[in-house]
N, C-alpha and C positions, 0 to 999 in steps of 0.2 A: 546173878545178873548185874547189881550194884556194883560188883570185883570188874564185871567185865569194862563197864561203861568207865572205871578210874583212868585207864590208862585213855581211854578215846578223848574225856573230859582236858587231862592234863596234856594232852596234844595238842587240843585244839588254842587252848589257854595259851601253853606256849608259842603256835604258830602267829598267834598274835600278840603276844608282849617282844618275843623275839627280834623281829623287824623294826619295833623302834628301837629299841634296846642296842641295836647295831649302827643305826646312826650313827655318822659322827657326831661332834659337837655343835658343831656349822648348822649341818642339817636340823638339829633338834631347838636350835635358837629361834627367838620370835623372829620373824619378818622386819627388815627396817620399814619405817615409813616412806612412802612413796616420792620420787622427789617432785619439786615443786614443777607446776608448771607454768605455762601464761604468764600474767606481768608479774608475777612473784619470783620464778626463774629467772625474766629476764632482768627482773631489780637485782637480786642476786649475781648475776652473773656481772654489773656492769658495779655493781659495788665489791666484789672480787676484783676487778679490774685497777678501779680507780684507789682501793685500798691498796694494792701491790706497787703503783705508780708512787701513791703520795711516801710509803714507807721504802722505797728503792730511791728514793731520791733524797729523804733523811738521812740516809744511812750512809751514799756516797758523801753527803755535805760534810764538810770537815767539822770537827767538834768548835772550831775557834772562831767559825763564823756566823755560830747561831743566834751570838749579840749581834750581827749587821744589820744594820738597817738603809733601807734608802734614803731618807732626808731623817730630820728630827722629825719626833713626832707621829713617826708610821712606824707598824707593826715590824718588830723584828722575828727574824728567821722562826727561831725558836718559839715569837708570839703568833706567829703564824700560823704555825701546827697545832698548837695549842687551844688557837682558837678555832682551828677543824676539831679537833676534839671534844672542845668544849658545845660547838655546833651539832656533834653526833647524842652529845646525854642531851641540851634542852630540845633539839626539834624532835626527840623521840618522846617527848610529855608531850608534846601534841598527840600522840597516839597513845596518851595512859600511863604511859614510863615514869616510874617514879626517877626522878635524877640521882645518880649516884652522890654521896657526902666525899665534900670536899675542905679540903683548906684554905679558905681561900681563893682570890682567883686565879685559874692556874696559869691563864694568859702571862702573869708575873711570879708565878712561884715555882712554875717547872722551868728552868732553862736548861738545864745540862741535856747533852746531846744523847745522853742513853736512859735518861728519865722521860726527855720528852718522844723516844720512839716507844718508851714502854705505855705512856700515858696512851698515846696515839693507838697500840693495839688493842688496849684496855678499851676503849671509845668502841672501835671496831666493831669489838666482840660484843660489848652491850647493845649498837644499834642492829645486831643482827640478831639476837637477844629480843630485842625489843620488838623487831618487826616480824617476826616467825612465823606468828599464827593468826595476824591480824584478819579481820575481816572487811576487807578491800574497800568493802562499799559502805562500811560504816561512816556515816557524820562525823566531823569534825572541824570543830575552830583552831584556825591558825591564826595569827596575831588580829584578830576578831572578825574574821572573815568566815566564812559557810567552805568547808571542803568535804572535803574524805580522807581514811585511811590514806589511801593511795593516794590522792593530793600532796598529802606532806610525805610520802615515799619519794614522790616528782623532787618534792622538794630538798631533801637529804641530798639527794645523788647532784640537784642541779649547786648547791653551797658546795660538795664537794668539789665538783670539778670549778668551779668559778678559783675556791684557792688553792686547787692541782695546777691552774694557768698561773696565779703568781707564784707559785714557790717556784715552776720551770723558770719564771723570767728574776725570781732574787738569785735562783741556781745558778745562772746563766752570768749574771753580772757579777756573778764572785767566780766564774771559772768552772762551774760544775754542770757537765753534761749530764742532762737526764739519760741513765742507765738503759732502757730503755730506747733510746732514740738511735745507739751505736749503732 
């Protein structure tokens, strides 16, 4: 009787190992995780946005103009980005971020035009980094003020765009169409 029941045993066994086992790869992988939705999406989506703008307009600027500056004493091109950069590591401590180590201030130590579009994805990548898995409604102090999580998210994206509006007009007074606008 135990003869008979081997083969029914190893049938059964393999009707079930069999099926996964045929899988592809694809199929046999974990699941991603779900994508974001509500104001985490749409911070995401509009920091997607406003990062393709400020790095499509670097890139068109000529390398010899990123010393220019408006008057004396105001942020040149290259300090410009620089200090969006530099904007995306310190307002991401407000939500816990440790800041990346640096040399320095970069506002004056990155100027070359393909250091500072590198510095500027680096920034990117850490404020999205930083902001991943926050919890929205967490507390937080912003330059000693009561916010939230989400408060200094408002706040990232509104410093971004403020100097996405000057580099369009330093772009503009040196000859450089925003990419984007054709």
């Amino acid at each position: 009787m135990m003869k008979a029941l081997r083969p029914l045993a190893l049938a059964l066994t393999l009707s079930a190992v069999l099926p996964a086992l045929a899988k592809s790869p694809q199929q046999n992988a974990t699941k991603p995780a779900a994508a974001p939705t509500g104001f985490r999406a749409e911070f995401l989506a509009n920091l997607d946005d406003v990062q393709e703008k400020i790095l499509s307009l670097a890139e068109a600027t000529p390398a010899d103009k990123f010393a220019w500056r408006p008057a004396p004493g105001v942020r040149s091109i290259s300090e410009v980005y620089m200090h969006i950069a530099g904007g995306n590591y310190f307002l991401a401590t407000f939500v816990g971020a440790a800041p990346p180590k640096s040399n320095g201030d970069i506002e004056t130590t990155i100027t070359k035009k393909a250091d500072v579009i590198a510095e500027l994805k680096r920034s990117f990548d850490y404020l999205r980094n930083a902001t991943a898995t926050l919890d929205l409604d967490k507390p937080a102090k912003m330059f000693g003020a009561p916010s939230t999580n989400r408060g200094v998210m408002v706040t990232m994206l509104s410093h971004l765009h403020e100097h996405l509006g000057q580099s369009v007009a330093y772009g503009r007074m040196n000859g450089v169409v925003p990419p984007w606008s054709h």
